[in-house]
C-alpha positions as a Markdown table, in Angstrom:
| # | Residue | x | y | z |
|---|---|---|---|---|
| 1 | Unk | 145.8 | 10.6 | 141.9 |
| 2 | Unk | 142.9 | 8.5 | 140.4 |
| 3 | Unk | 139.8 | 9.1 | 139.2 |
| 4 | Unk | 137.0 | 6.5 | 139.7 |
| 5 | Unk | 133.5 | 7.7 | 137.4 |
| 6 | Unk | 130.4 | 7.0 | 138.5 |
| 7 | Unk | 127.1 | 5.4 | 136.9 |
| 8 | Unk | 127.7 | 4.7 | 133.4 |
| 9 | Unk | 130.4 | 6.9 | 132.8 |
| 10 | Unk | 134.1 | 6.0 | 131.5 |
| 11 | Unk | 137.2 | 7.3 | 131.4 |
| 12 | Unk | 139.2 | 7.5 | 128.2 |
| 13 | Unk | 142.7 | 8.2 | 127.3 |
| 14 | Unk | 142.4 | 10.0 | 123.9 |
| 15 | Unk | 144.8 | 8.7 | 121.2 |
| 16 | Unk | 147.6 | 11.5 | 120.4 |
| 17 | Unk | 147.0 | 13.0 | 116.5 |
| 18 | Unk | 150.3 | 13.9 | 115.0 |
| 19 | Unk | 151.3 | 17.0 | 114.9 |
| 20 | Unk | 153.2 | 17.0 | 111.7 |
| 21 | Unk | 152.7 | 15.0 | 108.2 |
| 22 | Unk | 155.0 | 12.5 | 107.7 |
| 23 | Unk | 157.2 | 15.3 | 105.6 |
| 24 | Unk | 157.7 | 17.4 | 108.5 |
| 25 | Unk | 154.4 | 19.9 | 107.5 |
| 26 | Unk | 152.5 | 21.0 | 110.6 |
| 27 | Unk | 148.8 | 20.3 | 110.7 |
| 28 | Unk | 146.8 | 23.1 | 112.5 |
| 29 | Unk | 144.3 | 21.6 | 114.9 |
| 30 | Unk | 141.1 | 21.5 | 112.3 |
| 31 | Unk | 143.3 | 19.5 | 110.0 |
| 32 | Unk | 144.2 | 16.5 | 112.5 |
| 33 | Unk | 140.2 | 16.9 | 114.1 |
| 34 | Unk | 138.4 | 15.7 | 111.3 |
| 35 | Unk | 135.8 | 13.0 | 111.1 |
| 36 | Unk | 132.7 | 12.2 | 113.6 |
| 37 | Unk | 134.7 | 9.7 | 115.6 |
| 38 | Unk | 137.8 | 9.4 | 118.0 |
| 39 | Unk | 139.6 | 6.6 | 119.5 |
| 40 | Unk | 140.9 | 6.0 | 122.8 |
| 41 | Unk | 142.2 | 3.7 | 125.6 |
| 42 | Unk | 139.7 | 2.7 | 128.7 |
| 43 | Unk | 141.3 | 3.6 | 131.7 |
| 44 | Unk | 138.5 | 3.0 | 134.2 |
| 45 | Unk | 134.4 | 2.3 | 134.1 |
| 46 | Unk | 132.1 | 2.9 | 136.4 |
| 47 | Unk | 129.5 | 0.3 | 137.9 |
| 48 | Unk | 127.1 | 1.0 | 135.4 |
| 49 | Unk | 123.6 | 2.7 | 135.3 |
| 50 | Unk | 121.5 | 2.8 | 138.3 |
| 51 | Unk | 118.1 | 1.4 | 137.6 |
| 52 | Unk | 114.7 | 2.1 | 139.3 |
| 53 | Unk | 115.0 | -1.0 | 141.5 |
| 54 | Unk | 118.2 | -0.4 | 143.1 |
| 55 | Unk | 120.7 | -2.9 | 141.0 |
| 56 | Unk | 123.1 | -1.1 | 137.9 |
| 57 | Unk | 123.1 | -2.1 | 134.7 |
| 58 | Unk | 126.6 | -3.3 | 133.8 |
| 59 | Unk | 129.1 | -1.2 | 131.9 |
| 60 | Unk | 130.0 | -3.3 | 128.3 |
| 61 | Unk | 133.7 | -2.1 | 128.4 |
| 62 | Unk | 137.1 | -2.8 | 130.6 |
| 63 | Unk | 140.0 | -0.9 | 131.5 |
| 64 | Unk | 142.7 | -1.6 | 128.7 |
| 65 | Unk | 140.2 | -1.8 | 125.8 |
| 66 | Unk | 140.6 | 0.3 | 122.4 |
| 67 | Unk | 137.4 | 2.1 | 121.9 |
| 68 | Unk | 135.7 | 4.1 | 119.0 |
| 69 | Unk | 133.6 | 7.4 | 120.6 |
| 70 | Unk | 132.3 | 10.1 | 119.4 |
| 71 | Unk | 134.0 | 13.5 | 118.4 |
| 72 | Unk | 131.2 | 15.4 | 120.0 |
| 73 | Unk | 131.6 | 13.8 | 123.3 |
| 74 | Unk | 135.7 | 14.6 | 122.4 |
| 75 | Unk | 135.3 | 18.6 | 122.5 |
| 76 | Unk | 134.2 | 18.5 | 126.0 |
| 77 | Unk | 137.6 | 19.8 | 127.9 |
| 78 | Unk | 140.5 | 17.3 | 129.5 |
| 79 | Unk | 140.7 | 16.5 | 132.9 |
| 80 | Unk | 144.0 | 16.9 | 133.9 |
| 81 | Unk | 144.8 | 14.2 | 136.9 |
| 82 | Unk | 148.6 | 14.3 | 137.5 |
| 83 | Unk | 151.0 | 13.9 | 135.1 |
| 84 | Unk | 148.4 | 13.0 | 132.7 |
| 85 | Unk | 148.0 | 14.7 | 129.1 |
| 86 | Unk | 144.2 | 14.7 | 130.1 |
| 87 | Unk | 141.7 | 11.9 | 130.1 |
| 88 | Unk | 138.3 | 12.4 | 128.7 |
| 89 | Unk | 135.3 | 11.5 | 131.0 |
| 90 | Unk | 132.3 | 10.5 | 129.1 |
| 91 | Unk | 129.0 | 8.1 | 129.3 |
| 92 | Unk | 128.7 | 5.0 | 127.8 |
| 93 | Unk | 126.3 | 6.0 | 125.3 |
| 94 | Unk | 129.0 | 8.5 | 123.5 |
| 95 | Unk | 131.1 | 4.9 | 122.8 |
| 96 | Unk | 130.3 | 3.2 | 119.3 |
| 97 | Unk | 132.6 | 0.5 | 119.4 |
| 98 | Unk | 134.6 | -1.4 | 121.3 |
| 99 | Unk | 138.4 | -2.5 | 118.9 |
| 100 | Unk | 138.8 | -6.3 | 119.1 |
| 101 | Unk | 141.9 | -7.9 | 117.7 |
């Protein structure tokens, strides 16, 4: 199964947040959740925002890029396609920043 957004939105595959410190201590979920960003992989985009006079207004991001986005767009719930953990579906606007090597 695939999902394929539409307008400006994106789907993101959020980054897994250990579980455990490095010394074997488990973190409760409000430990590993802090700070007002996430990041994640792009897995698909859709064509982009649908202006007045019929044409869209490209999406900025690919499939396969590292982005920054933020944690309030995060606490929305997983969609579960699959096998998948759960991908996050969000607009374009909830993205901050694109990772570039």
């Amino acid at each position: 199964m695939k999902l394929e957004p539409l307008s400006d939105r994106v789907v993101i595959k959020p980054e897994k947040v250990s579980k455990t410190t490095e010394g074997g201590i488990m973190l409760p979920d409000v430990a590993r959740q802090q700070g007002d960003y996430r990041q994640g992989e792009v897995l698909a985009v859709g064509p982009g925002k649908l202006l007045q006079d019929g044409t869209h207004t490209p999406v900025r991001m690919k499939p396969g890029d590292v982005v920054v986005y933020s944690a309030a767009s995060s606490k929305r719930d997983l969609v579960r396609v699959g096998k998948d953990d759960g991908v996050l579906v969000i607009r374009e606007d909830d993205v901050v920043a694109i990772v570039r090597e």
